[in-house]
KOLGU-4560 file (N, C-alpha, C; in nm, 3 decimals, padded with zeros to 5 digits):
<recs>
<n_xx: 00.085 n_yy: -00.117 n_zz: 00.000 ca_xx: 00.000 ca_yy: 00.000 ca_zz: 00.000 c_xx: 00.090 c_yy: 00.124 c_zz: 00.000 mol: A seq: 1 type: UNK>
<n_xx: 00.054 n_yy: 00.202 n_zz: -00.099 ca_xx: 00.127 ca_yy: 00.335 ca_zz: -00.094 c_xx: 00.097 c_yy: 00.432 c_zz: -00.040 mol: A seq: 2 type: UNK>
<n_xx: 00.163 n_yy: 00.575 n_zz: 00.041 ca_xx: 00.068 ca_yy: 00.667 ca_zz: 00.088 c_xx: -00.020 c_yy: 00.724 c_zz: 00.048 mol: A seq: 3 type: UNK>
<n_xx: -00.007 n_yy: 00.709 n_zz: -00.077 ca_xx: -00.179 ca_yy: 00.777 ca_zz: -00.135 c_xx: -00.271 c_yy: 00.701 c_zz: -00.143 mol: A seq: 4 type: UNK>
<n_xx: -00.246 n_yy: 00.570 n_zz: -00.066 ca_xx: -00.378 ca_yy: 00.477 ca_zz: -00.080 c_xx: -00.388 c_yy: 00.424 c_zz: 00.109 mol: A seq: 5 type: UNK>
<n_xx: -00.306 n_yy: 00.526 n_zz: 00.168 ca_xx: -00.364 ca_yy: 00.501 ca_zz: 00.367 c_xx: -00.487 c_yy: 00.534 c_zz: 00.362 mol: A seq: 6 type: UNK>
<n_xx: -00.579 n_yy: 00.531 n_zz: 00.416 ca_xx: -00.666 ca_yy: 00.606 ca_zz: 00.503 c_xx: -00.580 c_yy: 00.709 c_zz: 00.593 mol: A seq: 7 type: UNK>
<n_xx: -00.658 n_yy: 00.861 n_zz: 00.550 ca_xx: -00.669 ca_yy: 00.962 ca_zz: 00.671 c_xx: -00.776 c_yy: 00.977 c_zz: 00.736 mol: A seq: 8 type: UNK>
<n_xx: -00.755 n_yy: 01.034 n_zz: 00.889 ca_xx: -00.809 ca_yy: 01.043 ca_zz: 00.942 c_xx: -00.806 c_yy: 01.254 c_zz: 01.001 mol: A seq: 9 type: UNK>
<n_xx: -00.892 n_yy: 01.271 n_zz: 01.023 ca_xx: -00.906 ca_yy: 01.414 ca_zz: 01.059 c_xx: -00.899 c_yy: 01.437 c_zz: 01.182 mol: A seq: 10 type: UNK>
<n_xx: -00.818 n_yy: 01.537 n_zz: 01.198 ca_xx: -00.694 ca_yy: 01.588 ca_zz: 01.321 c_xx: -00.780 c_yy: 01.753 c_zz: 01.331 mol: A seq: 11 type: UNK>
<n_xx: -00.885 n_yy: 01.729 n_zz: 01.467 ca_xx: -00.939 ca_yy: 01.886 ca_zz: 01.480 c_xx: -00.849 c_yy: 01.926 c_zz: 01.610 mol: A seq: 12 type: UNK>
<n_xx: -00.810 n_yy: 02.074 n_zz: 01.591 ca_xx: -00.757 ca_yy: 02.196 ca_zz: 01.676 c_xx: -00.859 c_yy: 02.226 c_zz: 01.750 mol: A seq: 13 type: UNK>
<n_xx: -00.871 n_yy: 02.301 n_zz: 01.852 ca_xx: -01.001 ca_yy: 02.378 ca_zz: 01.860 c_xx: -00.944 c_yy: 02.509 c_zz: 01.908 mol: A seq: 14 type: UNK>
<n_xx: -00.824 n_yy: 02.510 n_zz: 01.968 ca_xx: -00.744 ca_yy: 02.623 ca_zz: 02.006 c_xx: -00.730 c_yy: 02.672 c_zz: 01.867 mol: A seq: 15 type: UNK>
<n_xx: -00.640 n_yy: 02.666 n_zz: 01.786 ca_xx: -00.601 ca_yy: 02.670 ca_zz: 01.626 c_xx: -00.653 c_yy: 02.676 c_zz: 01.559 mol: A seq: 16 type: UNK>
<n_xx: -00.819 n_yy: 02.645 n_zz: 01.570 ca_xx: -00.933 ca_yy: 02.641 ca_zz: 01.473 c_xx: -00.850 c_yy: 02.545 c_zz: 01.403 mol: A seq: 17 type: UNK>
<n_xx: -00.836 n_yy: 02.448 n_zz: 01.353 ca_xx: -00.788 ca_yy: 02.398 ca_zz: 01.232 c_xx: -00.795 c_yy: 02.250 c_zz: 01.241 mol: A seq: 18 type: UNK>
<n_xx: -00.817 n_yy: 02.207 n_zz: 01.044 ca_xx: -00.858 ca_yy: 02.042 ca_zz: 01.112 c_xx: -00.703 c_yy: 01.987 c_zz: 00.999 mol: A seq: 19 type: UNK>
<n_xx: -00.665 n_yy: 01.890 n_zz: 01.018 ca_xx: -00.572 ca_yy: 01.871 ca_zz: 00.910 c_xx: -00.623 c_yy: 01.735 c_zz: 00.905 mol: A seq: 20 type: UNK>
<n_xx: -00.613 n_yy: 01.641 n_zz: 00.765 ca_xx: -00.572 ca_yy: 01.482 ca_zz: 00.760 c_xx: -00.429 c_yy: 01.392 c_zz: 00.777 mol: A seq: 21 type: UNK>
<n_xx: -00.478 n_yy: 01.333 n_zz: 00.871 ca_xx: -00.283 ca_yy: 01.257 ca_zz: 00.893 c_xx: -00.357 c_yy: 01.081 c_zz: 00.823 mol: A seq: 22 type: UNK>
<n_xx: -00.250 n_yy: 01.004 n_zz: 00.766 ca_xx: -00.229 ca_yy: 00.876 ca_zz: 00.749 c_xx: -00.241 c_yy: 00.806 c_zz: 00.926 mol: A seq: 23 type: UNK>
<n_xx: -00.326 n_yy: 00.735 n_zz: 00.898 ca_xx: -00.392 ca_yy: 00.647 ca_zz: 00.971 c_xx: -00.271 c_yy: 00.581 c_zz: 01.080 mol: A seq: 24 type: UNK>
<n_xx: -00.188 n_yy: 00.537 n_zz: 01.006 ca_xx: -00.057 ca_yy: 00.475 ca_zz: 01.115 c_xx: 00.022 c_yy: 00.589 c_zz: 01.188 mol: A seq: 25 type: UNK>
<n_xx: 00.008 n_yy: 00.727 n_zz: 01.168 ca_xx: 00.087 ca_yy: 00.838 ca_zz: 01.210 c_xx: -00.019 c_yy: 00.950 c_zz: 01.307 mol: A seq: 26 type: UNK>
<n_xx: -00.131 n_yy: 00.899 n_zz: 01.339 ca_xx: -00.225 ca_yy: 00.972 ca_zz: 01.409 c_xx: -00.216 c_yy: 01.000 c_zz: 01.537 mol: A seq: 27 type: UNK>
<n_xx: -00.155 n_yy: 00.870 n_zz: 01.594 ca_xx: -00.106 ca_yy: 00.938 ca_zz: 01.775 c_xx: 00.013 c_yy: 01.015 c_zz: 01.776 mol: A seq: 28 type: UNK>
<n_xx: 00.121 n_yy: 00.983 n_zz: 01.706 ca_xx: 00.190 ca_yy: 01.056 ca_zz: 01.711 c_xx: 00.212 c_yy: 01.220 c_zz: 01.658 mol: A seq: 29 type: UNK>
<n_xx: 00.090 n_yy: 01.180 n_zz: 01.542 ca_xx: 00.118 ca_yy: 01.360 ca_zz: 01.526 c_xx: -00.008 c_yy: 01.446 c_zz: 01.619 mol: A seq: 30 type: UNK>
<n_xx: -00.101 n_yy: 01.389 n_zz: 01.655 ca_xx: -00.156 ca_yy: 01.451 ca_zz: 01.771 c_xx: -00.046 c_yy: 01.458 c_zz: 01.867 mol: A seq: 31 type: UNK>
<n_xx: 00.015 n_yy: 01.404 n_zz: 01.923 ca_xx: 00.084 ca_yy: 01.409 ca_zz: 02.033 c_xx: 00.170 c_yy: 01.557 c_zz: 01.992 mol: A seq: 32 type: UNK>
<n_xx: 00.252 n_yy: 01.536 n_zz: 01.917 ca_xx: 00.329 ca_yy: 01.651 ca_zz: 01.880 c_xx: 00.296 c_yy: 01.752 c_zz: 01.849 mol: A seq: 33 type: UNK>
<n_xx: 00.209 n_yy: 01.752 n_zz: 01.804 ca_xx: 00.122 ca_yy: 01.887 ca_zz: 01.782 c_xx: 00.053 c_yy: 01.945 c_zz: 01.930 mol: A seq: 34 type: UNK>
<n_xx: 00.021 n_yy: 01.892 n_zz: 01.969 ca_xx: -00.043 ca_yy: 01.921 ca_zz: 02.152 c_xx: 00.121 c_yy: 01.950 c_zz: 02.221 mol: A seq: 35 type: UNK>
<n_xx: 00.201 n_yy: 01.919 n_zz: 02.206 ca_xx: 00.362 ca_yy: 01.884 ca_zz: 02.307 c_xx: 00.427 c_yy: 02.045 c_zz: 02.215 mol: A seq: 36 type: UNK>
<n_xx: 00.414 n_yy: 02.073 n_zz: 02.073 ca_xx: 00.460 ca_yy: 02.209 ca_zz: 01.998 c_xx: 00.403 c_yy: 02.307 c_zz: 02.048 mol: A seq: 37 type: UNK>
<n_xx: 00.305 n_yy: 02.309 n_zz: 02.038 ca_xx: 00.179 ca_yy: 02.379 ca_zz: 01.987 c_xx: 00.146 c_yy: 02.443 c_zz: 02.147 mol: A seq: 38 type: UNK>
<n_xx: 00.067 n_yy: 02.341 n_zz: 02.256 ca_xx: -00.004 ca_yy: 02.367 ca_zz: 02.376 c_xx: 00.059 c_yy: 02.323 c_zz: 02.473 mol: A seq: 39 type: UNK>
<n_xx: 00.232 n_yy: 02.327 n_zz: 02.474 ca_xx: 00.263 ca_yy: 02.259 ca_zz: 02.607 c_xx: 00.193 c_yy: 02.177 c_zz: 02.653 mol: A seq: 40 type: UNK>
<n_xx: 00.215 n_yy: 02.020 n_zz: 02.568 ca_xx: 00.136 ca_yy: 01.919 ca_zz: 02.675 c_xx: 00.037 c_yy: 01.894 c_zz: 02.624 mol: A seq: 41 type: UNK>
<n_xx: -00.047 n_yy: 02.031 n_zz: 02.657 ca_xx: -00.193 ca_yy: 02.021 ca_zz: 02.675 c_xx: -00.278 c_yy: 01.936 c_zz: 02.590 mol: A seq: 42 type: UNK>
<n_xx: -00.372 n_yy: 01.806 n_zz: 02.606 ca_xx: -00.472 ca_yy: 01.730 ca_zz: 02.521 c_xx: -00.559 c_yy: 01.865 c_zz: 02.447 mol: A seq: 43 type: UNK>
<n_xx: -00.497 n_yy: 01.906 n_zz: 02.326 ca_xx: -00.614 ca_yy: 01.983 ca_zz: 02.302 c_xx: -00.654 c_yy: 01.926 c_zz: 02.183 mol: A seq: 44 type: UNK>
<n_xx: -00.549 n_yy: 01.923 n_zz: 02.069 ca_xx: -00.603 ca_yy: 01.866 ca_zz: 01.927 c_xx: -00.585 c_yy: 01.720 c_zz: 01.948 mol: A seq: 45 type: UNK>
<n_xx: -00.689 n_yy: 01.690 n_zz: 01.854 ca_xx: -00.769 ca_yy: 01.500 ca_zz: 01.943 c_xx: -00.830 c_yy: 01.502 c_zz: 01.755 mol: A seq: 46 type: UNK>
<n_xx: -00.857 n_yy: 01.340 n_zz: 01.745 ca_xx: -00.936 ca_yy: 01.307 ca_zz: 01.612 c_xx: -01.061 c_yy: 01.354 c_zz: 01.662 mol: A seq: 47 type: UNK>
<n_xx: -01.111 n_yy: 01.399 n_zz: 01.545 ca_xx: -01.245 ca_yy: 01.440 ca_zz: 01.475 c_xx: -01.342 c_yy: 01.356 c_zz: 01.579 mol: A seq: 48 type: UNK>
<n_xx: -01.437 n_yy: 01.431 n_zz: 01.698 ca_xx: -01.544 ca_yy: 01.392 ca_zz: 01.787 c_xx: -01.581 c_yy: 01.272 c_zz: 01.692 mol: A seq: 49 type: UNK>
<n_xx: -01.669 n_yy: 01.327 n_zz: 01.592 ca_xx: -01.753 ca_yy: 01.274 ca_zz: 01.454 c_xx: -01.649 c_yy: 01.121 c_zz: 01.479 mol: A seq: 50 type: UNK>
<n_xx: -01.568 n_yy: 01.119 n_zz: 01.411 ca_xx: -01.499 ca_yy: 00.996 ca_zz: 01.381 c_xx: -01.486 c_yy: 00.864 c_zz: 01.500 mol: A seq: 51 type: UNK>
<n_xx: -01.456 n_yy: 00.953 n_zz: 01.635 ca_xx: -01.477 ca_yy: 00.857 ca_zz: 01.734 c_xx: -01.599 c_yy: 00.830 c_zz: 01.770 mol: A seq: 52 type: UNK>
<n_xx: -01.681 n_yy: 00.903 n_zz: 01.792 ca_xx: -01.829 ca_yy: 00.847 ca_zz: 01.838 c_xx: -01.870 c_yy: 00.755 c_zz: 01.748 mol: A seq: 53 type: UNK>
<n_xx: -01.861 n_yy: 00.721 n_zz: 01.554 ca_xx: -01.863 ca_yy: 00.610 ca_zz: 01.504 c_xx: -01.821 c_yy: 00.527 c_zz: 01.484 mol: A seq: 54 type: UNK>
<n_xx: -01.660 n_yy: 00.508 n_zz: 01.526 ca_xx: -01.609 ca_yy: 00.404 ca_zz: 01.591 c_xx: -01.659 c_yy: 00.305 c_zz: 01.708 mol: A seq: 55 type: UNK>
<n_xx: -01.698 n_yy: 00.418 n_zz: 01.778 ca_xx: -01.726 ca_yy: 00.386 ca_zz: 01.928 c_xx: -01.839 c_yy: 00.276 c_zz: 01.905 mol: A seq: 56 type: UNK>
<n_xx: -01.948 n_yy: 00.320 n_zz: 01.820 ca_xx: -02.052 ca_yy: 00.283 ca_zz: 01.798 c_xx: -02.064 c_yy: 00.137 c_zz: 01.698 mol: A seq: 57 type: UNK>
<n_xx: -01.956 n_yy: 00.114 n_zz: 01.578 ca_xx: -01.950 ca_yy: 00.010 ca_zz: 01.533 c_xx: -01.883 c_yy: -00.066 c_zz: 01.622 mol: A seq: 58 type: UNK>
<n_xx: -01.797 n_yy: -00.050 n_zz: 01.690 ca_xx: -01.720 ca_yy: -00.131 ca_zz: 01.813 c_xx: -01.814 c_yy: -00.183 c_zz: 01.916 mol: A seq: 59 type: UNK>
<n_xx: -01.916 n_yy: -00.125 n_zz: 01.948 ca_xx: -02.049 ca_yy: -00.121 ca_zz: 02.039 c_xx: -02.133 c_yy: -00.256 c_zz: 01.967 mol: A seq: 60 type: UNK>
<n_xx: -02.145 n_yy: -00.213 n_zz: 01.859 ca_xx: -02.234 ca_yy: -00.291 ca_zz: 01.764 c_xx: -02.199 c_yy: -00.427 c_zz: 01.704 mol: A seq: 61 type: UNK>
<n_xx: -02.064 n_yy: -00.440 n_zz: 01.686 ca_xx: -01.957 ca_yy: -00.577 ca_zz: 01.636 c_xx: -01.956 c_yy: -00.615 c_zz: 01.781 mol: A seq: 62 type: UNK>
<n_xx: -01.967 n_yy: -00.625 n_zz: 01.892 ca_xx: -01.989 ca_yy: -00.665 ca_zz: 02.020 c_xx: -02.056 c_yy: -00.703 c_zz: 02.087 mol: A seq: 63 type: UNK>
<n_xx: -02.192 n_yy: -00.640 n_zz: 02.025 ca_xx: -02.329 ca_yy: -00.722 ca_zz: 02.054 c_xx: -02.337 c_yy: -00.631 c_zz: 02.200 mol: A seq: 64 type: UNK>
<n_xx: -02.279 n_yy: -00.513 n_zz: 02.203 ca_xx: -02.328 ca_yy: -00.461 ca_zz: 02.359 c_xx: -02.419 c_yy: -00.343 c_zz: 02.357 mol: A seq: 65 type: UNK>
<n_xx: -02.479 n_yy: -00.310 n_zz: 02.157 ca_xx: -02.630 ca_yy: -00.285 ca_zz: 02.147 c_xx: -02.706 c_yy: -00.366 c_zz: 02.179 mol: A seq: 66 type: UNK>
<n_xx: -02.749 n_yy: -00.464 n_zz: 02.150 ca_xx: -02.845 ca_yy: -00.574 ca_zz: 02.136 c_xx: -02.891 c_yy: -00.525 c_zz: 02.312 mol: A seq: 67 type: UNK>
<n_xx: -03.016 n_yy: -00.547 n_zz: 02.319 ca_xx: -03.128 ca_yy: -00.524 ca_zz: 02.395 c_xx: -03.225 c_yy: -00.645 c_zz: 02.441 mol: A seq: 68 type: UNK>
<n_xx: -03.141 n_yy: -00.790 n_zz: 02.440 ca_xx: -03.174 ca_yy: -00.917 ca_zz: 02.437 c_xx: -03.273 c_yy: -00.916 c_zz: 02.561 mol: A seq: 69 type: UNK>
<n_xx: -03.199 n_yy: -00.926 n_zz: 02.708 ca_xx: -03.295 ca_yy: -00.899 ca_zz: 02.805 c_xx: -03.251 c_yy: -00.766 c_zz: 02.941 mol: A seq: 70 type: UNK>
<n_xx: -03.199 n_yy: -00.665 n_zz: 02.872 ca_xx: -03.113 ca_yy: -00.571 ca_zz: 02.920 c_xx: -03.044 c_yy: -00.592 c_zz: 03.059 mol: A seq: 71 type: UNK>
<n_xx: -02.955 n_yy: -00.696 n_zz: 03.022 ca_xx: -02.847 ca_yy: -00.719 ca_zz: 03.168 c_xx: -02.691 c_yy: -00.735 c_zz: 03.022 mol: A seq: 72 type: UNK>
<n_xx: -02.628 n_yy: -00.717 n_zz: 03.129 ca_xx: -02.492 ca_yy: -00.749 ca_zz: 03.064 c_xx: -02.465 c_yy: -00.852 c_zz: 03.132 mol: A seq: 73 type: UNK>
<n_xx: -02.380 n_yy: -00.950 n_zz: 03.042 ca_xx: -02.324 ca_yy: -01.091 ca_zz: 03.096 c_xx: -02.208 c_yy: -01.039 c_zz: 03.100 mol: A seq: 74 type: UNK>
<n_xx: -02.173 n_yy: -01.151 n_zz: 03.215 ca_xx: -02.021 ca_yy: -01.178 ca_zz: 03.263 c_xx: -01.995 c_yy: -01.298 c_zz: 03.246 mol: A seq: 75 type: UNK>
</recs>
């Protein structure tokens, strides 16, 4: 796979206003550096809300911990 065929993923600022796309294998680290340059440290630029909450949600869903069978969770 070549870099023009990764998946990006969207890198929002909110200090910076600004969203950029990074390659999928380089996403913690350029959040990281960009927060460690940028905001001392600070967790500020994070992937795209949008992108995690539908992760969250197919991960939820490939898990079966939607399903509403008899609303208890097994252990």
């Amino acid at each position: 796979m070549t870099s023009d065929d990764e998946p990006t993923v969207p890198i929002v600022c909110s200090a910076c206003d600004t969203t950029t796309r990074v390659p999928l294998p380089e996403v913690a680290e350029a959040v990281d550096r960009h927060n460690e340059n940028v905001h001392d440290g600070e967790a500020i630029a994070e992937i795209d809300p949008a992108i995690v909450e539908s992760l969250a949600d197919l991960v939820a869903e490939d898990m079966g911990l939607l399903d509403d069978d008899d609303g208890g969770y097994d252990r």
